[in-house]
RODO-2510 file (C-alpha; in nm, 4 decimals, decimal comma):
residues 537
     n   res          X          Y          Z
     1     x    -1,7559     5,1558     4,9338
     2     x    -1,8311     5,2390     4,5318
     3     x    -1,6093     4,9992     4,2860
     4     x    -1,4417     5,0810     3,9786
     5     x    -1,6920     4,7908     3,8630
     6     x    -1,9774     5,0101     3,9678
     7     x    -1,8907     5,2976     3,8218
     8     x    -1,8207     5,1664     3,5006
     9     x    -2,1510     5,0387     3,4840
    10     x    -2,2874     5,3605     3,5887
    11     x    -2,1462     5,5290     3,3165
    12     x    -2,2930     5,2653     3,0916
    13     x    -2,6643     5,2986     3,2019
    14     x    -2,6212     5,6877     3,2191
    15     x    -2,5990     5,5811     2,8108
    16     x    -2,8897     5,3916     2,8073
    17     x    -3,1286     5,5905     3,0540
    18     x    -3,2436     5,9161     3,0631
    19     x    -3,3153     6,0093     3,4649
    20     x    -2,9475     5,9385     3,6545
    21     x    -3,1823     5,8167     3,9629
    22     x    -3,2692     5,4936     3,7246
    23     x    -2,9365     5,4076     3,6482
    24     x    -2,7585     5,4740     3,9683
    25     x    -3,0509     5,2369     4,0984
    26     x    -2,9483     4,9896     3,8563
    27     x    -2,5448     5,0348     3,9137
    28     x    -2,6005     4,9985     4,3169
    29     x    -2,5445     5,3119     4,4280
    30     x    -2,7057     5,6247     4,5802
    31     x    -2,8221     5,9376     4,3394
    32     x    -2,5815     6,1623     4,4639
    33     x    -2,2828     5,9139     4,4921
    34     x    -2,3698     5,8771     4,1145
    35     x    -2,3708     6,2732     4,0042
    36     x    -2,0581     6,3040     4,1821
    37     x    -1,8708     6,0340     4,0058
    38     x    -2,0673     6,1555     3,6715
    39     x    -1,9436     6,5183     3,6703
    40     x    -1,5793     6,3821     3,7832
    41     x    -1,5874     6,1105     3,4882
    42     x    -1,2847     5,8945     3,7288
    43     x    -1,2907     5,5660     3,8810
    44     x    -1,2724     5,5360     4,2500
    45     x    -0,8992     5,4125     4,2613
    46     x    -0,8099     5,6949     4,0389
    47     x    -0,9349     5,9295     4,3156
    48     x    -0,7750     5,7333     4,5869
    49     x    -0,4764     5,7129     4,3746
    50     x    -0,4234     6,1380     4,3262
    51     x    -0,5171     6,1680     4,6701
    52     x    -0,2428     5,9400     4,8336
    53     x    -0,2130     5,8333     5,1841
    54     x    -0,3921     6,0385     5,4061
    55     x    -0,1187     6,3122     5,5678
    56     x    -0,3406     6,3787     5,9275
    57     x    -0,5394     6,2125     6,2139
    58     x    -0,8965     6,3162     6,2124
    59     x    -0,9373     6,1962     6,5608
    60     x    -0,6391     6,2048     6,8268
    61     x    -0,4016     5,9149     6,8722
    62     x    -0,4867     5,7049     7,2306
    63     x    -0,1885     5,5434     7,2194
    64     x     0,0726     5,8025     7,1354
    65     x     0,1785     5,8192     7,4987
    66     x     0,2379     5,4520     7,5660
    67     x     0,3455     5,3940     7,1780
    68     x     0,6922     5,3305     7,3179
    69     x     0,5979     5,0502     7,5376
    70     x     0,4416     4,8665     7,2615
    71     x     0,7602     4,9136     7,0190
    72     x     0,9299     4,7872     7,3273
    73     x     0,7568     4,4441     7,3588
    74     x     0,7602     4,4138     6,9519
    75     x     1,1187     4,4340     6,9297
    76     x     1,1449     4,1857     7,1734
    77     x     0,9383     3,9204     7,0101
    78     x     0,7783     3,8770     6,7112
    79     x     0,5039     3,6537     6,7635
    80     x     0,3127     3,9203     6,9841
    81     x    -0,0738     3,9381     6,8876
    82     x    -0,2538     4,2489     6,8929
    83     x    -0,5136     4,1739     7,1440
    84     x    -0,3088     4,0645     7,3656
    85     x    -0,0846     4,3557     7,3784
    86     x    -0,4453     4,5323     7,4231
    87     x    -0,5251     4,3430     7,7053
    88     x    -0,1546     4,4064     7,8498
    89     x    -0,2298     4,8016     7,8239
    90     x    -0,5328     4,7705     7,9957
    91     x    -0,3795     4,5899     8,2702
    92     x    -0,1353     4,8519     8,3345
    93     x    -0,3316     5,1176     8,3004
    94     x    -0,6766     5,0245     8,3889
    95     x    -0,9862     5,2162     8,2803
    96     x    -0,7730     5,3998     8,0168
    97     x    -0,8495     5,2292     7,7171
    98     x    -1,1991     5,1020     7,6066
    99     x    -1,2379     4,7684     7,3909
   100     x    -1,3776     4,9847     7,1059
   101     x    -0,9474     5,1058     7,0348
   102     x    -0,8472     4,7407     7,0088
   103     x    -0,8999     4,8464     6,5795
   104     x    -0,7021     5,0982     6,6128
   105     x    -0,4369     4,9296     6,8056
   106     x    -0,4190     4,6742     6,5290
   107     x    -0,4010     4,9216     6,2805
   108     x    -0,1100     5,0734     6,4082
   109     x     0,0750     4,7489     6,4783
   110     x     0,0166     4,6189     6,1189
   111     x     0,1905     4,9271     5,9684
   112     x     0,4677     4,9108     6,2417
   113     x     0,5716     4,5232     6,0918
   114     x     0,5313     4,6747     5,7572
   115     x     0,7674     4,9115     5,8148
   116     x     0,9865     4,8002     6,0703
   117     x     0,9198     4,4188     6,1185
   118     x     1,0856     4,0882     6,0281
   119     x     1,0871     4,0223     5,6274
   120     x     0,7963     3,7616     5,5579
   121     x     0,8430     3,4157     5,3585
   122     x     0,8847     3,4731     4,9946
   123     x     0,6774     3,2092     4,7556
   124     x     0,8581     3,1751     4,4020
   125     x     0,6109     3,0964     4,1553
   126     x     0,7368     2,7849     3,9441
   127     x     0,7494     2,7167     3,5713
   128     x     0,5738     2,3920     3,4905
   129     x     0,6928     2,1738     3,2075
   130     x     0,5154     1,9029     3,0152
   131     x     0,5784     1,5378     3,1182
   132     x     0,8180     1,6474     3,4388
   133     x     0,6016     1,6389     3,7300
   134     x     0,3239     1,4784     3,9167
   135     x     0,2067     1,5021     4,2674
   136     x    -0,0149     1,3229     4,4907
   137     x    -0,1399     1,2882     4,8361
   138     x    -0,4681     1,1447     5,0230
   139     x    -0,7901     1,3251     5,1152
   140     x    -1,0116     1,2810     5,3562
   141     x    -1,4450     1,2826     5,2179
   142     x    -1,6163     1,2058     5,5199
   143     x    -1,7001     1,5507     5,6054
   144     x    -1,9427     1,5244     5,2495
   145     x    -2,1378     1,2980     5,3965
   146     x    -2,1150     1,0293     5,1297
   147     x    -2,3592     0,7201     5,2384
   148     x    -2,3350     0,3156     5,1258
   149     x    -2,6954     0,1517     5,1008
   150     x    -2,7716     0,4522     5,3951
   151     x    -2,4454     0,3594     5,5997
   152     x    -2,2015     0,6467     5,6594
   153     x    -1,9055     0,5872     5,4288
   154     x    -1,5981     0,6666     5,6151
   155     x    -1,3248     0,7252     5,3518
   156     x    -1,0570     0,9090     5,1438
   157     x    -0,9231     0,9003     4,7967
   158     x    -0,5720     0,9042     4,6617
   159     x    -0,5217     1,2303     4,4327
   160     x    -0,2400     1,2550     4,1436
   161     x    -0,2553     1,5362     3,9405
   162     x    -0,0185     1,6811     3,6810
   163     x     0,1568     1,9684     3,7576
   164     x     0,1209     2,1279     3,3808
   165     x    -0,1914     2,0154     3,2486
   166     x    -0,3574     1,9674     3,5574
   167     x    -0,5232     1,6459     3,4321
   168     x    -0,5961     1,4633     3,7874
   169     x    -0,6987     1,0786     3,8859
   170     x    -0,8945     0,9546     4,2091
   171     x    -0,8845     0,6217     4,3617
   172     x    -1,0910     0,5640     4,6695
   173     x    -0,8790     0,3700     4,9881
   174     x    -0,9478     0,4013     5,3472
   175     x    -0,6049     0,4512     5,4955
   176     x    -0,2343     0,6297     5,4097
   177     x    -0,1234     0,2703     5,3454
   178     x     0,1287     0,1471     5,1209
   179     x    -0,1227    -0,0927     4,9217
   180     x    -0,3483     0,2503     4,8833
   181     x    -0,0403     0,4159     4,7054
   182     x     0,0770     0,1655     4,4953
   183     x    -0,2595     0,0947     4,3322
   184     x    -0,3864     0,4648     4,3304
   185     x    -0,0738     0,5136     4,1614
   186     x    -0,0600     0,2641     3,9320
   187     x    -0,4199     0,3632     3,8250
   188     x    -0,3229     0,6684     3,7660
   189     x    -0,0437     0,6516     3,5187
   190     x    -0,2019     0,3102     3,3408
   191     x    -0,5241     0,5625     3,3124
   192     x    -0,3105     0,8079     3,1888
   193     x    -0,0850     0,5964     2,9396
   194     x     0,2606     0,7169     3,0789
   195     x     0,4184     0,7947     3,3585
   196     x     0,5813     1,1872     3,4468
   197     x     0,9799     1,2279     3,5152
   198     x     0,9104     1,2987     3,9023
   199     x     0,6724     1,2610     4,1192
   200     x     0,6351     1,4394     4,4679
   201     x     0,4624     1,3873     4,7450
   202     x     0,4633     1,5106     5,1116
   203     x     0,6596     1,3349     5,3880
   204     x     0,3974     1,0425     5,4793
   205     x     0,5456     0,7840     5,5867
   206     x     0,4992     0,4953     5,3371
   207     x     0,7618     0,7142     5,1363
   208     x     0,9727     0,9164     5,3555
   209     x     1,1755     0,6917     5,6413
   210     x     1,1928     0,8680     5,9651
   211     x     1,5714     0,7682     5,9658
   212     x     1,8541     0,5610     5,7997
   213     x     2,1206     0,6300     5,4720
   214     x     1,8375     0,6474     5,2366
   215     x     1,5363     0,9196     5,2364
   216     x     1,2861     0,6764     5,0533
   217     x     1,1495     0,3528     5,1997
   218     x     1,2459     0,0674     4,9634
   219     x     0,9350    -0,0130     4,8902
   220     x     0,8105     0,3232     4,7452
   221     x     1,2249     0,3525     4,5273
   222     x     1,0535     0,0114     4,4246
   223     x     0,7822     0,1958     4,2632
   224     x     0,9464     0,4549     4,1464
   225     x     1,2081     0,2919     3,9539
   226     x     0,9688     0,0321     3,7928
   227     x     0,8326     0,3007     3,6081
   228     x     1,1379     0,4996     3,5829
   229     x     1,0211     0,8457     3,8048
   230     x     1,2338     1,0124     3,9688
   231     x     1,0575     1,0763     4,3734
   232     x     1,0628     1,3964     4,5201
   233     x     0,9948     1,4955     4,9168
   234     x     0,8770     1,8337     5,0201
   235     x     1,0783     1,9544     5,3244
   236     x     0,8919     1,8598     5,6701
   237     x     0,6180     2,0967     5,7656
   238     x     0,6202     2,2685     5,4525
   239     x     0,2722     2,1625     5,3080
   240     x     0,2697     2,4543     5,0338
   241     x     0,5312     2,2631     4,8627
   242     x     0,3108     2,0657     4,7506
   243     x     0,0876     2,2904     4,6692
   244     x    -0,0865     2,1530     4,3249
   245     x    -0,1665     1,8224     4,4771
   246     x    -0,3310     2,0541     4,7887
   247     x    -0,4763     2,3379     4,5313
   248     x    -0,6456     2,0001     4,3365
   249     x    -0,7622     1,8660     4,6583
   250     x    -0,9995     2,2042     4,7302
   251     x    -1,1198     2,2367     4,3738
   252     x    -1,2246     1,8860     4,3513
   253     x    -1,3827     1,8261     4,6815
   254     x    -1,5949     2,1993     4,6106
   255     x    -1,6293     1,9955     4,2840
   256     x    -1,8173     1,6680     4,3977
   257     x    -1,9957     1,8575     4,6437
   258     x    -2,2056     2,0713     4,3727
   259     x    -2,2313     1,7477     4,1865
   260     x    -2,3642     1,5350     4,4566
   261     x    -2,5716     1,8159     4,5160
   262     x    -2,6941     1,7971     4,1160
   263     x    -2,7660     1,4247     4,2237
   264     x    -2,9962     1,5168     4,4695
   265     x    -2,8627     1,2111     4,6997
   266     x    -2,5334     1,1468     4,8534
   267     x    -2,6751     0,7582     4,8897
   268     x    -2,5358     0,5010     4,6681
   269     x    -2,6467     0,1386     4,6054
   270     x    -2,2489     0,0074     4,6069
   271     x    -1,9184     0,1117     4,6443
   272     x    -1,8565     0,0140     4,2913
   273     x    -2,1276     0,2750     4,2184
   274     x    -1,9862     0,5510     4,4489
   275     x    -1,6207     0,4851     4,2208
   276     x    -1,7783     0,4803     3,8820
   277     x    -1,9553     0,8438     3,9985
   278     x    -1,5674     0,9893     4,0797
   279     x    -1,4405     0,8536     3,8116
   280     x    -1,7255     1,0371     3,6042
   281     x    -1,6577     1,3502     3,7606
   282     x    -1,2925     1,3657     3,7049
   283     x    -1,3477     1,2825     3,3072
   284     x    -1,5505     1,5297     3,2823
   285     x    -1,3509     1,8144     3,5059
   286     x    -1,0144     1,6851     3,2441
   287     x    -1,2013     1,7410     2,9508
   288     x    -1,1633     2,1026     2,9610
   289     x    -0,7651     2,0304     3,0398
   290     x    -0,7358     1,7683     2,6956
   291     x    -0,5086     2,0520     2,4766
   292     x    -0,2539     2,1145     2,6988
   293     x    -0,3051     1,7378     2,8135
   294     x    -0,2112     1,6375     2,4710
   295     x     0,0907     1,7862     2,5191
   296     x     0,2268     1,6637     2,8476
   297     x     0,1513     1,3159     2,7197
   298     x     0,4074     1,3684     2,4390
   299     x     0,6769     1,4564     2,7329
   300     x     0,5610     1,1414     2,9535
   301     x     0,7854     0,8675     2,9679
   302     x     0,6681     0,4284     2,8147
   303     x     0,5050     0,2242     3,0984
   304     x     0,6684    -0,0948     3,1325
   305     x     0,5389    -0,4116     2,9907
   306     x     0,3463    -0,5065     3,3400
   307     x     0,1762    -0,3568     3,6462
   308     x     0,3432    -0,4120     4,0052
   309     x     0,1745    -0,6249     4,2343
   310     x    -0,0623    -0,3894     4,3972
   311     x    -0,0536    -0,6068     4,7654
   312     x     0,1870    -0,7499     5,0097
   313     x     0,2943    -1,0992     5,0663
   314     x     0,3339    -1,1939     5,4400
   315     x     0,4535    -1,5343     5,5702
   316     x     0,2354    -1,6390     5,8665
   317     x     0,1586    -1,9421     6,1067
   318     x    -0,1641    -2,0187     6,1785
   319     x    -0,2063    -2,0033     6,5844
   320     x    -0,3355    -2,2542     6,8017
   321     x    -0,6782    -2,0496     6,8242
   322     x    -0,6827    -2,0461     6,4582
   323     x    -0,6298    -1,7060     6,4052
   324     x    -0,3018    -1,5336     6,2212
   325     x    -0,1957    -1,1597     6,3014
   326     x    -0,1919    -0,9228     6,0014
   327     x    -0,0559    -0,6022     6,0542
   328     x    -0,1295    -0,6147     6,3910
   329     x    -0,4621    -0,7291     6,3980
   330     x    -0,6418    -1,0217     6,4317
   331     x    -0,8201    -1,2395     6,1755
   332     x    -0,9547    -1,6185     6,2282
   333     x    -0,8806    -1,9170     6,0008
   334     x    -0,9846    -2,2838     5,8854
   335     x    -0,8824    -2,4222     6,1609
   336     x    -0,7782    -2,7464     5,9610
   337     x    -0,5058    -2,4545     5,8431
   338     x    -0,3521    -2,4875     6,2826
   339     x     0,0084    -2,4932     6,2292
   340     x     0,0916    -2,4337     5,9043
   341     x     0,2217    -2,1484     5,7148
   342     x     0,0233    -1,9889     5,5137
   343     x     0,0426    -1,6621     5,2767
   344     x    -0,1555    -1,3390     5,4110
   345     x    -0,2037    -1,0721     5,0631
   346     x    -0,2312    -0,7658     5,1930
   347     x    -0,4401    -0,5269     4,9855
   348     x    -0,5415    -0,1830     5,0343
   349     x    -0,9056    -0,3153     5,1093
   350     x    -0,9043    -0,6995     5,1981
   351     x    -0,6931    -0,9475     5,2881
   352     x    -0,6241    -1,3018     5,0922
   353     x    -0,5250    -1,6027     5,2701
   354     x    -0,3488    -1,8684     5,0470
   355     x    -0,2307    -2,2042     5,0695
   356     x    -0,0327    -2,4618     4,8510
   357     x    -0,1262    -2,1478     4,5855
   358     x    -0,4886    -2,2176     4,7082
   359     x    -0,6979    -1,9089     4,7933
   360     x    -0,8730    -2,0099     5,1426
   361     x    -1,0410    -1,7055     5,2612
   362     x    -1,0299    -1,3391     5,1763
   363     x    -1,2251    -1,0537     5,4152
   364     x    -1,2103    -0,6820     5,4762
   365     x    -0,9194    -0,5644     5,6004
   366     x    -0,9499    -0,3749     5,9617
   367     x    -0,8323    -0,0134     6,0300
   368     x    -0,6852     0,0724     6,2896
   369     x    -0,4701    -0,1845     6,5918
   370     x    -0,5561    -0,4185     6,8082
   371     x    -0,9257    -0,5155     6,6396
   372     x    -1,0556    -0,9040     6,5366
   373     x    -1,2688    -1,0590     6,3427
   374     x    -1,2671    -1,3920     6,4682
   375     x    -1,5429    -1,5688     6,2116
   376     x    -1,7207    -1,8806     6,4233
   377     x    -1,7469    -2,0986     6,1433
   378     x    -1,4380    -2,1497     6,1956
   379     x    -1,4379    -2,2589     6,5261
   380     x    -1,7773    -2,3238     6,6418
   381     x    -1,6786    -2,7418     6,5616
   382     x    -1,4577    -2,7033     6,8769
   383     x    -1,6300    -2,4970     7,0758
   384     x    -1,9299    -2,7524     7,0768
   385     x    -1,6618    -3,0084     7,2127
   386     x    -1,5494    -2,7367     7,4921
   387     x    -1,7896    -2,5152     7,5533
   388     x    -1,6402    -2,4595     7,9162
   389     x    -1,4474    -2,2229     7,7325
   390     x    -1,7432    -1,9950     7,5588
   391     x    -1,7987    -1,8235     7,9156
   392     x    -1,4339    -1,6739     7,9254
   393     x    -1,3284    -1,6751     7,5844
   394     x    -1,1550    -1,3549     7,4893
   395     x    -1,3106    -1,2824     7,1589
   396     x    -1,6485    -1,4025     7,2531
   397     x    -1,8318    -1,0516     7,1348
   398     x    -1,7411    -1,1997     6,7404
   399     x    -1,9886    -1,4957     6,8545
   400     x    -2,2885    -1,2873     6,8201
   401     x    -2,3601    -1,2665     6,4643
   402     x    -2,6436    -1,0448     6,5036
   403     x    -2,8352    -0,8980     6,8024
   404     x    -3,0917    -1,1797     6,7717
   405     x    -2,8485    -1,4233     6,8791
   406     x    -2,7399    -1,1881     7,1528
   407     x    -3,1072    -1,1685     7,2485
   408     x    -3,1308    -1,5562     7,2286
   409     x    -2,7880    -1,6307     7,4352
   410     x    -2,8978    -1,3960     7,7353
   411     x    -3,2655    -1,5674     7,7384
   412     x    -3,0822    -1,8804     7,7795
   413     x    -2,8453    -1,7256     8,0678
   414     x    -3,1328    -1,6078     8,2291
   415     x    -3,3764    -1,9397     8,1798
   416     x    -3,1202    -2,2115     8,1890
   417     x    -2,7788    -2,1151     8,3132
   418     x    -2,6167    -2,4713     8,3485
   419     x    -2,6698    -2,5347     7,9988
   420     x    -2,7082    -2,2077     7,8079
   421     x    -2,3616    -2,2252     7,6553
   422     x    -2,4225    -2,6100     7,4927
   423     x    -2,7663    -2,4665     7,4012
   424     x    -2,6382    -2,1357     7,2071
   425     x    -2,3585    -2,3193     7,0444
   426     x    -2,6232    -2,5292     6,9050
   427     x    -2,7262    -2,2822     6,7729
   428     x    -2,4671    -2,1141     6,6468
   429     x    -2,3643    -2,4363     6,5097
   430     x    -2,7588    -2,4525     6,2938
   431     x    -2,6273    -2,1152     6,1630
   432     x    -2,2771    -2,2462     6,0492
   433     x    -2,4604    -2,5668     5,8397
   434     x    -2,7875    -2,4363     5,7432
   435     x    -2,7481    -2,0671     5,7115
   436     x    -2,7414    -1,7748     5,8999
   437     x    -2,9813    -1,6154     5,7711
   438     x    -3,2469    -1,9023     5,8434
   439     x    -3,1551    -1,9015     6,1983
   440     x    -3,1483    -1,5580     6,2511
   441     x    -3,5700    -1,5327     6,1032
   442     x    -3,6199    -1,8526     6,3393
   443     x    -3,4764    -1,6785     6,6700
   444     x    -3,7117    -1,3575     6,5526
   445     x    -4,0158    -1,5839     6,5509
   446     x    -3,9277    -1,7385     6,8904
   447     x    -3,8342    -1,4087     7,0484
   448     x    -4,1091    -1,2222     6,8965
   449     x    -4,3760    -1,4791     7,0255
   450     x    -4,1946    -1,4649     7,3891
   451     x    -4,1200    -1,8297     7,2993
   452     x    -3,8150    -2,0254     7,4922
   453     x    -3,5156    -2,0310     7,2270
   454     x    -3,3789    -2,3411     7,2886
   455     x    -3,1555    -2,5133     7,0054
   456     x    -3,4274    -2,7615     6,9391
   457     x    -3,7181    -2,5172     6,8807
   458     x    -3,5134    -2,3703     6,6365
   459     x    -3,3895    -2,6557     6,4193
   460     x    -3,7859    -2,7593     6,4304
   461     x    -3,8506    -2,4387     6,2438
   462     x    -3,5819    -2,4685     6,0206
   463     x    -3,7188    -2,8650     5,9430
   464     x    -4,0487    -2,7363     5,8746
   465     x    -3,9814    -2,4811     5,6275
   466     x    -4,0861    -2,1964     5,8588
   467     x    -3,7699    -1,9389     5,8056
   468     x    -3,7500    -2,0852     5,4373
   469     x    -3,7639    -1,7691     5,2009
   470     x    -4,0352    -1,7738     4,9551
   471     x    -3,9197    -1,8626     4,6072
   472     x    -3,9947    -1,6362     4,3162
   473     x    -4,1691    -1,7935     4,0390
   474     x    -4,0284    -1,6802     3,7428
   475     x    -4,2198    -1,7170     3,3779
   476     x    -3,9641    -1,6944     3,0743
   477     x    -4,1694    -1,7026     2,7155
   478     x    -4,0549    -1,9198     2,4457
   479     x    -3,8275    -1,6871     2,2347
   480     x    -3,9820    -1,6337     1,8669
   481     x    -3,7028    -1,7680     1,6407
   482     x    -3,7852    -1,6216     1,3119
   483     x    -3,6796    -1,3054     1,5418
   484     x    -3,3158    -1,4146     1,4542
   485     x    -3,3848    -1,5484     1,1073
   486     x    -3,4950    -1,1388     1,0622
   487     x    -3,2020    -1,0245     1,2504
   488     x    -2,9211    -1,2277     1,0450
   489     x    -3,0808    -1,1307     0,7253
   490     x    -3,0711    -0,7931     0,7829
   491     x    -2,7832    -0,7061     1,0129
   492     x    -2,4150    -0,8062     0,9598
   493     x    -2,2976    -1,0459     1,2470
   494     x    -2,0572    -0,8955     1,4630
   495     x    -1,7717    -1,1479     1,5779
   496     x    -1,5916    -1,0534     1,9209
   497     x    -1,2429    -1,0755     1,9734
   498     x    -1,1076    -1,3664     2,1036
   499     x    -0,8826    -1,4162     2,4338
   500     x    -0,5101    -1,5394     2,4648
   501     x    -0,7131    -1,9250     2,4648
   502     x    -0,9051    -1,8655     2,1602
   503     x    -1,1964    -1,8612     2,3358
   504     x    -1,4240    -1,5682     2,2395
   505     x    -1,4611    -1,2878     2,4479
   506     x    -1,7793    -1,1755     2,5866
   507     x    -1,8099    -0,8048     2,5191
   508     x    -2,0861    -0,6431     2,3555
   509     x    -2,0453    -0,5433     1,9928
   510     x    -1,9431    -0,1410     1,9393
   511     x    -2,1963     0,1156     1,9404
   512     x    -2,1624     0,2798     1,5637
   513     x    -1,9241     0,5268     1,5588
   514     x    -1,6981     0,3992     1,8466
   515     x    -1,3868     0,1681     1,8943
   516     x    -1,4632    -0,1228     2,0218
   517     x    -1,4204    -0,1608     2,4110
   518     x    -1,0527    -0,2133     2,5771
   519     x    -1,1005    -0,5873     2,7389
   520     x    -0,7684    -0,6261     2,8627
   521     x    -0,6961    -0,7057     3,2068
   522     x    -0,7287    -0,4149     3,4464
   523     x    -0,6480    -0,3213     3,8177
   524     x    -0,8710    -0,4737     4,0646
   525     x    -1,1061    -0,1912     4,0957
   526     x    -1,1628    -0,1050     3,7493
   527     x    -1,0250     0,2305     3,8100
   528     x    -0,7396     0,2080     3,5595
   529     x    -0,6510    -0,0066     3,2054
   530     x    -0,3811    -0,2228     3,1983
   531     x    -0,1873    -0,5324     3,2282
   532     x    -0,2707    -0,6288     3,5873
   533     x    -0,0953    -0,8392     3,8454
   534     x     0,2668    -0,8297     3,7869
   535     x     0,6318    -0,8731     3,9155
   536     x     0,6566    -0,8758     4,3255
   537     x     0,7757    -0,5604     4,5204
***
């Protein structure tokens, strides 16, 4: 079908060219096609438009006779498709219609519900005003197939967007947790240097309860009224409510996909490096939004004089197998730490342990129920006492470090059953004091020269140096000094500020023609600037 697009450029290279063939070639179109619409001198919806809607059949109507029936079945229920009210007319009267008149058939239905059907849902387009609304919600970014050091990088982000100047934040998290909100939040509106009137979000629960007085959870109203928003729920299965958060969601995922595809490489070194390229890409997607940004940011309301704590404190006792049970998972401990209580931090990411306001250990926190990471350093002391108890114990998979020792443990299963349990918790005991990495190269040289691992063969490697790794030898020349006598005579020294000790900072001097660099405290992921660490949900 010919355009109004076409045509108008038709009439343009009629202009420029002398032979019509030339510049119908050149507006798409066939020669005649293009003296037809050159003698009439109107667009194609012009012609449509004087001609109207079409007042006869030019073929007759196969389902005039059983019309009824189908009316019949429509008024009955709505939900009816058109195939399958196809497939019902060829079940009652078979060989009558052919699967070529199933377009037809959905023709005619279409303009029956236009005419006679139920109304349809009415969307009311909404006035935005600076400084009154923000919305957010997680996204899932594993289908982009983002890779870590060339390890798949199973993750989301947490997206809040203004509603009026559509100037939007990312924080990467791995879950629709509580800790993921409340720092990709708090980034957000530190980043942004105020905070909107409302903020909406769709019913997930870390804000919406599933019952009880109150919509809100108290932890999210906890939020909220530290920086003074008011929070806002779309209605349950009503995900167009939210439709800016949604709308940003597609435009920045089609986004980082062309620019990942600019990179030439979806494979970052870090996770660090992965953040800093998001962050990138949204300051340069809400530098086209900065004038009407300008003005929100009048409308937005003071941030308060500290960031909330962007983790949860939880009260635990350490277990009599040294392990303590965060959110329903399972994570070994010191096991000096047996029977005391002990403080679990529960970030979006990792997990702190403290004690007597002592940090003891701090891992990655697991996804998902019922998982363990049962570290044998902290038990392997006791298992060399009982090691009765290596053969049946429940998390024994966590014992493996690598596959090497794996290798090594069923080799001594096979070889020397009686013992093989005293002999790999030797081992894994060599590992624990002089480094896993050392034991691991010594079990490859033993298993690669089909040598018998036994715990003494490999602490004679490690005592002769074998699995050592080969020290770089680095060369540093003397520095030339009159190199500085030149620079202070001819550049002004540069003093740095100094921190809330009077100790100097270390931050590089300003490149000319800048500010110097914000070195205030920040949020743990460098995604926002702020105050961080704060007063306790």
């Amino acid at each position: 079908m010919v355009t109004d697009r076409q045509v108008r450029m038709l009439w343009d290279w009629t202009q420029r060219e002398a032979s019509l063939s030339v510049a119908a070639a050149k507006a798409g179109m066939d020669r005649k096609t293009a003296r037809k619409y050159r003698r009439s001198q109107q667009l194609p919806s012009q012609i449509r438009e004087q001609a109207g809607e079409r007042a006869y059949r030019t073929r007759p109507d196969p389902f005039a006779e059983v019309w009824s029936e189908v009316e019949a079945l429509l008024d009955q229920a709505s939900g009816w498709e058109a195939k399958t009210l196809f497939e019902e007319l060829q079940r009652r009267y078979p060989g009558r219609f052919a699967g070529g008149q199933l377009r037809t058939l959905q023709r005619r239905i279409k303009q029956w519900r236009a005419r006679h059907g139920p109304d349809k849902e009415v969307f009311f387009a909404q006035e935005h005003v600076p400084g009154q609304l923000g919305a957010s919600d997680f996204t899932h970014l594993n289908e982009l197939g983002v890779t870590i050091a060339g390890v798949p990088f199973e993750h989301m982000v947490y997206h809040f967007v203004l509603t009026y100047s559509n100037w939007e934040h990312v924080s990467v998290c791995f879950s629709e947790s509580f800790e993921s909100f409340s720092e990709g939040f708090q980034n957000a509106v530190w980043a942004l240097g105020g905070a909107p009137a409302q903020h909406r979000s769709d019913r997930m629960s870390l804000a919406v309860q599933a019952s009880g007085s109150s919509l809100f959870t108290q932890r999210y109203q906890a939020v909220m009224r530290h920086y003074q928003v008011q929070p806002q729920a779309i209605n349950a299965g009503k995900g167009h409510e939210n439709g800016d958060a949604e709308q940003s969601h597609h435009r920045f995922k089609r986004a980082l996909k062309q620019a990942l595809l600019l990179r030439g490489s979806r494979d970052f070194p870090t996770q660090q490096a992965y953040a800093r390229f998001l962050h990138e890409l949204c300051a340069k997607r809400n530098a086209g939004r900065q004038e009407r940004l300008v003005q929100e940011q009048k409308h937005l309301r003071p941030l308060p004089a500290r960031r909330l704590e962007a983790f949860r404190r939880q009260k635990l006792r350490v277990q009599s197998g040294s392990t303590i049970a965060v959110e329903r998972n399972l994570y070994s401990v010191p096991a000096r730490l047996i029977g005391e209580w002990v403080e679990a931090r529960v970030y979006a990411d990792t997990i702190e342990v403290w004690y007597g306001q002592r940090q003891e250990e701090v891992f990655p926190r697991l996804r998902g129920r019922s998982k363990q990471r049962i570290d044998y350093r902290h038990v392997i002391e006791w298992l060399r006492r009982k090691p009765g108890a290596f053969a049946g114990y429940r998390y024994r998979a966590s014992l493996f470090p690598t596959s090497r020792f794996r290798r090594a443990y069923d080799q001594l299963a096979a070889t020397a059953s009686a013992t093989a349990a005293r002999e790999y918790l030797g081992i894994l005991h060599l590992a624990a004091r002089r480094g896993e990495a050392e034991v691991d190269d010594a079990l490859r040289r033993l298993l690669d020269a089909s040598t018998d691992v036994s715990m003494t063969a490999v602490e004679s490697l490690l005592s002769d140096g074998a699995t050592s790794p080969r020290r770089l030898e680095v060369h540093v020349e003397a520095p030339d000094l009159a190199a500085y006598d030149e620079l202070f005579e001819n550049k002004e020294v540069w003093h740095g500020e100094r921190d809330n000790q009077g100790r100097e900072a270390a931050v590089d001097p300003p490149v000319e023609g800048t500010a110097p660099a914000d070195v205030s405290g920040g949020v743990r992921d460098g995604g926002a600037t702020g105050p961080a660490g704060g007063a306790q949900l």
